[in-house]
C-alpha positions in Angstrom: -21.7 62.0 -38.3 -24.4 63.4 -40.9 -27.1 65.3 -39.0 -30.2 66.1 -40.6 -33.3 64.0 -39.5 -34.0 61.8 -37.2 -37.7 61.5 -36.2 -39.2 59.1 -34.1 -41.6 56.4 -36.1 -44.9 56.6 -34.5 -46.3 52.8 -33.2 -47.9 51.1 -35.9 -51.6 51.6 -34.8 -51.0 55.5 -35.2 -48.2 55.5 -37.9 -51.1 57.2 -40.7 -52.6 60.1 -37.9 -49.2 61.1 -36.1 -46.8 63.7 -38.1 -43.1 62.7 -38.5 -41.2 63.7 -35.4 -38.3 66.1 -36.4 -34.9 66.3 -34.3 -35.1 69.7 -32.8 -32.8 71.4 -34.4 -32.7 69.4 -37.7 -32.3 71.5 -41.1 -35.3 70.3 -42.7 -38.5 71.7 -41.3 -40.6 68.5 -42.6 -41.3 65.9 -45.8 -43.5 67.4 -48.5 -46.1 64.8 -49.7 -44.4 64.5 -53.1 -41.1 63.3 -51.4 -42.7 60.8 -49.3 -44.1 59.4 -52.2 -41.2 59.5 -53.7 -39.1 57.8 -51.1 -41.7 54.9 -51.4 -40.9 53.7 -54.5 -38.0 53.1 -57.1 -36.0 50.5 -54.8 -34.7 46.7 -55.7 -35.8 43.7 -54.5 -32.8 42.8 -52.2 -33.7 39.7 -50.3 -30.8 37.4 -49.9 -32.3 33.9 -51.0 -28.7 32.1 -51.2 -28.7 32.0 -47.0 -27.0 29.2 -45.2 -27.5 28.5 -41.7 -24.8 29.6 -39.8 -22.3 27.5 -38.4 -23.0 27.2 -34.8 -26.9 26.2 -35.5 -26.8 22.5 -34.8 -24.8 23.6 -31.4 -27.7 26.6 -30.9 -30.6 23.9 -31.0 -28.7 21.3 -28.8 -28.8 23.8 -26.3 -32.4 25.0 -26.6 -33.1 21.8 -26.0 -31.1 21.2 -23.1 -32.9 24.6 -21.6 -36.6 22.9 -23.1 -35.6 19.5 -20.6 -34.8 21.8 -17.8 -38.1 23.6 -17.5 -40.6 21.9 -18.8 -44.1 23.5 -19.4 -42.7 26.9 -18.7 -42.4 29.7 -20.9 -39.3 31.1 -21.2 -37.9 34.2 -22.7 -34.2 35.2 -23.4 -33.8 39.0 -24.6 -30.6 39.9 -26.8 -30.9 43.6 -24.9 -31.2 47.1 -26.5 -28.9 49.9 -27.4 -27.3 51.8 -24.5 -27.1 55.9 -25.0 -23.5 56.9 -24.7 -24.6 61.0 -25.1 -27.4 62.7 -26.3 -28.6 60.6 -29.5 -25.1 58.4 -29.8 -25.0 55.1 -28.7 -22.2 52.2 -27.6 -22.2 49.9 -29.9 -24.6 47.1 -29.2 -23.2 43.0 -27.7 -25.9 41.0 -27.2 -26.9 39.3 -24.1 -24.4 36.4 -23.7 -27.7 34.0 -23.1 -28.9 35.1 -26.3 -25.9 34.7 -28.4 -25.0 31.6 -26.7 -28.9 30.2 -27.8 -29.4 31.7 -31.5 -26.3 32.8 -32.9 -28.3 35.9 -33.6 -26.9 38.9 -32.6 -29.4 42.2 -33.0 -30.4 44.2 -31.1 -33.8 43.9 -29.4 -33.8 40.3 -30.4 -35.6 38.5 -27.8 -35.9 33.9 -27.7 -39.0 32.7 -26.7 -39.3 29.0 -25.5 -43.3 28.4 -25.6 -44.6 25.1 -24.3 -45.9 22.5 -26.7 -46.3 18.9 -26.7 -42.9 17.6 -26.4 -41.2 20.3 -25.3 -41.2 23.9 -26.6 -41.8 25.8 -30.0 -39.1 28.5 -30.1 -39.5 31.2 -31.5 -37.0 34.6 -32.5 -38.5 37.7 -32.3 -36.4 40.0 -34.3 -36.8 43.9 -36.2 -37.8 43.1 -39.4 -36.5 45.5 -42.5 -37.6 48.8 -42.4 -40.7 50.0 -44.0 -40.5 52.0 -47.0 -44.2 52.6 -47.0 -44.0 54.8 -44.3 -40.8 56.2 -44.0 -39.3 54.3 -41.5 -36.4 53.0 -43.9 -35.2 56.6 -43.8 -36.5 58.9 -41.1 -36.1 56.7 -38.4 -32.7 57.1 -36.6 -32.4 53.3 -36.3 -34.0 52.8 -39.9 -31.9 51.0 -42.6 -30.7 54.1 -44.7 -29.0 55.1 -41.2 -27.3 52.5 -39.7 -27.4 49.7 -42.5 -29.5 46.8 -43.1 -31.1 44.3 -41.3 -32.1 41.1 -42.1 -35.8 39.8 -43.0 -37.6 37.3 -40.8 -37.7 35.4 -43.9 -34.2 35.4 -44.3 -33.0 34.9 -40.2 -35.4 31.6 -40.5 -32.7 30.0 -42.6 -29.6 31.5 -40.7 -30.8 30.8 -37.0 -32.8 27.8 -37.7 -36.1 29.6 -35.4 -38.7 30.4 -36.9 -39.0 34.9 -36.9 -41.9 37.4 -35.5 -41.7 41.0 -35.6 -40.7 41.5 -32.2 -42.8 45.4 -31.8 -45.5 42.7 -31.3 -43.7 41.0 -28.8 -45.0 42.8 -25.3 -48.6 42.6 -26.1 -48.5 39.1 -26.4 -46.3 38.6 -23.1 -48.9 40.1 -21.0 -51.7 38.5 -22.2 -49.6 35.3 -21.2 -50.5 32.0 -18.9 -49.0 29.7 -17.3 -45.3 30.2 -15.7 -42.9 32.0 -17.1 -39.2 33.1 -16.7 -37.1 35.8 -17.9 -33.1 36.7 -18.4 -33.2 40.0 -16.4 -31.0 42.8 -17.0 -31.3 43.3 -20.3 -34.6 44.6 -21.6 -36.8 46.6 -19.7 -39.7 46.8 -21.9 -40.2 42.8 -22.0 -39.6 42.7 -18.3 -42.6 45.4 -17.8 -44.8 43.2 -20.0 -44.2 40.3 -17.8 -43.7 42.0 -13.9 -46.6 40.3 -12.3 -46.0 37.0 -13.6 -42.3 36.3 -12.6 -40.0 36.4 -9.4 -36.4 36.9 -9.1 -36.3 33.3 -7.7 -37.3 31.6 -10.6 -35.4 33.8 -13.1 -32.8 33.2 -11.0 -32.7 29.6 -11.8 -32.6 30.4 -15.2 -29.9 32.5 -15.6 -27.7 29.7 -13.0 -28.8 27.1 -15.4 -27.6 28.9 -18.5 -24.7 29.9 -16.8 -23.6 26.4 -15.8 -24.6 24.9 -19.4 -21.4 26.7 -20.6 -19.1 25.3 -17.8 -18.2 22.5 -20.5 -17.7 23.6 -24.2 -18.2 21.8 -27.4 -16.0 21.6 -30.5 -17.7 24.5 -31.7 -16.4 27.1 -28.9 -13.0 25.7 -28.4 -12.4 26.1 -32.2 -13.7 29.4 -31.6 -11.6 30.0 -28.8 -8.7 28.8 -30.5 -9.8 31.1 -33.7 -9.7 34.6 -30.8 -6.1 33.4 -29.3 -4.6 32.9 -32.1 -5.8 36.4 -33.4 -4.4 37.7 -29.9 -1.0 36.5 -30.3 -1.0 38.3 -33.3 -1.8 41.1 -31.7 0.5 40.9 -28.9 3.3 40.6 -32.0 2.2 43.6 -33.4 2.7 45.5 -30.2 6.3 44.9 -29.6 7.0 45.2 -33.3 5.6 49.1 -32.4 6.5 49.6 -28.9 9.6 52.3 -29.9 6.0 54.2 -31.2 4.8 53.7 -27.7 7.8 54.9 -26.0 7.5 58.2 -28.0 3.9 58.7 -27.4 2.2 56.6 -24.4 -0.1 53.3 -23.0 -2.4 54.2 -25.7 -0.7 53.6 -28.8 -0.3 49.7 -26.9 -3.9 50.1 -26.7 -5.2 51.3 -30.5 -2.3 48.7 -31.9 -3.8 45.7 -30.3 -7.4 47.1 -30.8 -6.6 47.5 -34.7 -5.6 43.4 -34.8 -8.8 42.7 -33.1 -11.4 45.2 -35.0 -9.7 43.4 -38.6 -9.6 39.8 -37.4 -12.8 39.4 -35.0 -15.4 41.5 -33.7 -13.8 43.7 -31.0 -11.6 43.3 -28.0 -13.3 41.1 -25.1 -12.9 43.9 -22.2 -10.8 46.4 -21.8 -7.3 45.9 -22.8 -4.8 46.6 -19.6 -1.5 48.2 -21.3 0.5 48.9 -17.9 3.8 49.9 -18.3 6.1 50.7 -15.6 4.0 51.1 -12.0 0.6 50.9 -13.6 0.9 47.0 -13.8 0.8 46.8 -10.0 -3.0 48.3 -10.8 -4.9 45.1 -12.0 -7.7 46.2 -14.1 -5.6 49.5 -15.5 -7.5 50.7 -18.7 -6.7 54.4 -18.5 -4.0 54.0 -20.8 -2.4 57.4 -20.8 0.6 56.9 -18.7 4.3 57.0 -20.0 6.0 53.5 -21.4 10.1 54.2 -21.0 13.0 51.8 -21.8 13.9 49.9 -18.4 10.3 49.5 -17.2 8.2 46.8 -17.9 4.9 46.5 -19.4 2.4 44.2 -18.8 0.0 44.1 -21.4 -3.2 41.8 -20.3 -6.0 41.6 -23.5 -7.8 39.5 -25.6 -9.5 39.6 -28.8 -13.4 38.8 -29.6 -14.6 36.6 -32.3 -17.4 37.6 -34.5 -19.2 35.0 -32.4 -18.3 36.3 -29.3 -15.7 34.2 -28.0 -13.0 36.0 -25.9 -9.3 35.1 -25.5 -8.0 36.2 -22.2 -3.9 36.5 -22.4 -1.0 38.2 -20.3 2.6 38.9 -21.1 5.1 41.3 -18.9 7.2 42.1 -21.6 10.6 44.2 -21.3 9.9 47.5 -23.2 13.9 47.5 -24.0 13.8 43.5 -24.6 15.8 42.6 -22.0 14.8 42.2 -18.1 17.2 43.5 -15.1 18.1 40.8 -12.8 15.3 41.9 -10.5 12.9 41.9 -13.2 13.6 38.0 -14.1 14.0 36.8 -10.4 10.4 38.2 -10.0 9.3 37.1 -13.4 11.0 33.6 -13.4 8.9 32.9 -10.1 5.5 34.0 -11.2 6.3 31.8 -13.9 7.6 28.9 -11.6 4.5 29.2 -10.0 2.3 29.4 -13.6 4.1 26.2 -14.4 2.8 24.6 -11.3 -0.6 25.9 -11.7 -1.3 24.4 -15.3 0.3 20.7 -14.2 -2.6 20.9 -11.6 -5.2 21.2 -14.6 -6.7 18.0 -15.7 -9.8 16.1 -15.6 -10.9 14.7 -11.9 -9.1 17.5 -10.8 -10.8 20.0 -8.4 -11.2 23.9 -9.6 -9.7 25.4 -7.0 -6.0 22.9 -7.1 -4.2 25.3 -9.7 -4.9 28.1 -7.4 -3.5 26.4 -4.7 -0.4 25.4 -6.8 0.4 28.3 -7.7 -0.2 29.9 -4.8 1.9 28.0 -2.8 5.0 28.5 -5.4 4.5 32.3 -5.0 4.1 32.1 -1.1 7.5 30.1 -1.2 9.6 32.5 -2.9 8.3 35.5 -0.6 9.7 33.3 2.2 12.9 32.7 0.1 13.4 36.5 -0.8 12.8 37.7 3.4 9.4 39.8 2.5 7.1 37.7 4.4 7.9 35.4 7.8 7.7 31.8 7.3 7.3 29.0 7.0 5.2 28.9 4.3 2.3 26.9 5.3 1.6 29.6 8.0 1.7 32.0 5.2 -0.8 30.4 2.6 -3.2 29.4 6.3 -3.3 33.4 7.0 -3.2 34.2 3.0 -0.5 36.6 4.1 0.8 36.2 0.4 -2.2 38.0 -0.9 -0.5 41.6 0.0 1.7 41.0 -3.0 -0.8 38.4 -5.4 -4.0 40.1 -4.4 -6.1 37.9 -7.1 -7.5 34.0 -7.8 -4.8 32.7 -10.1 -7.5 32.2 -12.7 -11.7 31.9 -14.0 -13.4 30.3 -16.9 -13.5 31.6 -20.5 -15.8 31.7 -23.1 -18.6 34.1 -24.9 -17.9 36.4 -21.2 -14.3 37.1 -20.6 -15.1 35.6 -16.8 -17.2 33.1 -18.1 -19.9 31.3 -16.1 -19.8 33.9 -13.4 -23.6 33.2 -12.0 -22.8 29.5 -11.6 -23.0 27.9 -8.1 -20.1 27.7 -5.7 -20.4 24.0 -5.6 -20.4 23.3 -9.8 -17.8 26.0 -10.4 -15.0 26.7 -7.5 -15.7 23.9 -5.1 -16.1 22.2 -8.3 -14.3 19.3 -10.6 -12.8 20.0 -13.6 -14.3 17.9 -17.0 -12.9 17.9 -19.9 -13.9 20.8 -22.5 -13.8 23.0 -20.0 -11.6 26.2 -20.6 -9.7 28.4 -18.0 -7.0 30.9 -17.3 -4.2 30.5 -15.2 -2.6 34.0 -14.2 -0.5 33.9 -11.2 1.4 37.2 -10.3 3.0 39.5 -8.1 2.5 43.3 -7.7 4.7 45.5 -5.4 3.1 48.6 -5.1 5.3 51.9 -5.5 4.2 52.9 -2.3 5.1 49.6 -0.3 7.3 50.3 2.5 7.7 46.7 3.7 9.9 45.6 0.6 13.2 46.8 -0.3 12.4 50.2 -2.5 14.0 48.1 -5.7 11.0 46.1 -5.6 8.6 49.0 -5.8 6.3 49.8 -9.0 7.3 45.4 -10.5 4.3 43.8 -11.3 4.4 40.7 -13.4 1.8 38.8 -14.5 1.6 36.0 -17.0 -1.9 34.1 -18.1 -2.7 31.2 -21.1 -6.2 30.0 -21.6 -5.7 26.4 -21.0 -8.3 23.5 -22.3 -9.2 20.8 -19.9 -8.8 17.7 -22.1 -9.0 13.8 -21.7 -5.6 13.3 -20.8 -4.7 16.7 -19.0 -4.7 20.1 -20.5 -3.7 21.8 -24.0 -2.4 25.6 -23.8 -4.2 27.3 -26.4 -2.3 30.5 -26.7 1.3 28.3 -26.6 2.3 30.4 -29.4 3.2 33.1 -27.4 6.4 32.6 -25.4 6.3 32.1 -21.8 9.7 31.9 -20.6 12.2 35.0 -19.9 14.8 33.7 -22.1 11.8 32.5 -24.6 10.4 36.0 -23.9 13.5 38.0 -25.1 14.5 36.4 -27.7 11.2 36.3 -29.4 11.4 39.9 -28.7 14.7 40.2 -30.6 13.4 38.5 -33.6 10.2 40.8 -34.1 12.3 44.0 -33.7 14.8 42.9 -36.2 
């Protein structure tokens, strides 16, 4: 990473008295007159005038004006968020507020929506960074300027993408406190807007916003399931790439799992939608394992739980316990074949009318059933699932909704999202499984360090359901022999 300057651009109102802020320890002790003037001048006219909007903007102003109805006469502001400092002057790199995303389309950071009342309804409005300025440096000496980290579109030019008309959003905060009448604000995300408005919201009323916009993804349009469809298929490409490698794995660790998958989902969509769990051996007994760095040896399994992210932000969420020699022991397939006996059950239970929590329950009771059958757990089984004495070996809901968040919809009520129906267009996971801890002492010691788990992102449709990631294999048979075919 180049290190030379990297002052700070002083605020507008001050940009011609302040000097240019050097790093500390940067190589150049400052800009001669003759280079600034320099700098200023000599550059293209590079506005993109060919724009089309992109392709979720009819969906992006269907749902501003579904927020608009909610709230009337209430202004309401949506911030994309800001960049996060990893270390010293690095940062991660920036995902905008899924509220954002999910209204605009626009991505950038410091992006902020604004819903202002008007007659009717609202004006909308993005407030967005505008290009640099070359007049006075900013283009180049600013850290975040264009000749740093690339360029940004005009106001001009994210008018035609997002459909919203564009401010400068440095002008943003002044205007917010100066502001009447009620407002509301997505919290959590930018700390400067919420400053500007702290004595004219409440947590109460934000509240109801972010609920609102969390429930008015429950359901899905055509747009997101294509887009859902668009990250699993990319994911089961991934997944094929893995086993194609995992003799690589073997001879290194976890993490060549880990950078294969990643490479599928950095060419094909924006980034992986969390962190990818590649648990070989007793690290798949460990649900969210993202270390990585332990050994993957023939005989053990690996469960390999990940997901790749659209440029959109769409997230598949997919899990495969795979045999890292392609073939299970006959312990590893009794204890797969049930978590699959009980996925099967699970995703019959999904369909419209339905109530959330039913596949749970299905498959629930499957797994409480064979933990009966195999002596771990004292019967019969309805006293198990009353006491939920299953959970020492499933631990976890057998699945959550998916979408732009890879547990979609998670600020929803209890009574529109678990004690809720299921409609059609809504998407979820089912993801029974079974985990016996190495250190278990009430199963036989065979049992110790298995965990299987197996999860498809499953569409609620008219009729019942459609598996969207059906393309990867589900049975143990299925399972191997795809195996066979990709290593051969």
């Amino acid at each position: 990473m180049s290190d030379e300057l990297n002052p700070a651009v002083p605020d507008e109102a001050t940009e011609a008295e302040e000097p240019i802020k050097q790093r500390k320890n940067g190589l150049y002790p400052g800009v001669s007159d003759e280079l600034a003037e320099n700098m200023r001048s000599g550059w293209a006219d590079t506005e993109l005038r060919d724009l089309e909007p992109v392709p979720q903007a009819a969906e992006t102003a269907r749902r501003r004006a579904a927020l608009s109805a909610r709230f009337p006469g209430e202004r309401l502001v949506i911030p994309a968020g800001n960049l996060k400092t990893r270390s010293n002057d690095t940062e991660y790199a920036f995902r905008a507020s899924t509220e954002y995303a999910y209204l605009t389309g626009n991505q950038s950071e410091d992006g902020v929506l604004v819903l202002e009342p008007a007659a009717g309804g609202h004006r909308a409005t993005i407030y967005l960074l505008p290009r640099s300025d070359r007049e006075n440096g900013e283009f180049w000496l600013s850290g975040q300027g264009e000749l740093w980290v690339g360029r940004r579109h005009s106001l001009t030019e994210s008018e035609t993408l997002y459909g919203i008309p564009a401010a400068d959003v440095r002008e943003l905060a002044d205007e917010l406190r100066e502001a009447t009448g009620p407002v509301r604000v997505v919290r959590g995300h930018d700390a400067g807007i919420e400053s500007a408005l702290t004595d004219k919201v409440t947590a109460e009323r934000d509240e109801e916003l972010r609920v609102f916009l969390s429930e008015a993804r429950l359901v899905k349009d055509d747009f997101e399931v294509g887009e859902l469809q668009k990250a699993v298929d990319s994911t089961v490409r991934g997944f094929e790439d893995v086993v194609k490698v995992l003799d690589k794995a073997e001879a290194t660790s976890e993490r060549y799992i880990e950078g294969t998958f990643f490479l599928r989902a950095r060419v094909e969509g924006n980034d992986i939608g969390y962190g990818s769990i590649c648990a070989s051996g007793a690290h798949a007994c460990t649900l969210h394992w993202v270390r990585n760095d332990g050994p993957v040896r023939s005989g053990d399994l690996l469960l390999l739980d990940a997901g790749v992210e659209t440029h959109t932000l769409y997230t598949a969420d997919v899990t495969r316990t795979l045999p890292v020699d392609g073939t299970y022991t006959d312990l590893q397939r009794k204890i797969y074949d049930a978590v699959y006996e009980a996925q099967e059950a699970g995703i019959a239970a999904v369909k419209p009318g339905a109530k959330f929590r039913d596949f749970h329950d299905a498959s629930q009771r499957v797994l409480a059933e064979k933990l009966v059958e195999w002596g771990l757990v004292e019967g019969p089984v309805e006293r198990v699932l009353e006491l939920g004495l299953q959970r020492r070996w499933t631990l976890h809901g057998t699945g959550h909704m998916l979408g732009m968040d890879v547990h979609d919809c998670a600020v929803a009520r209890t009574e529109t999202y678990v004690d809720g129906t299921l409609e059609p267009g809504m998407v979820l996971t089912v993801e029974p499984g079974l985990y016996f801890q190495a250190d278990d002492l009430t199963v036989p010691e065979e049992y110790r360090g298995i965990g299987v788990r197996i999860e498809d992102d499953i569409l609620v449709t008219t009729d019942g359901n459609r598996n969207l990631s059906s393309g990867l294999p589900r049975r143990s048979d299925e399972v191997e022999a795809w195996m066979a075919s990709l290593k051969g």
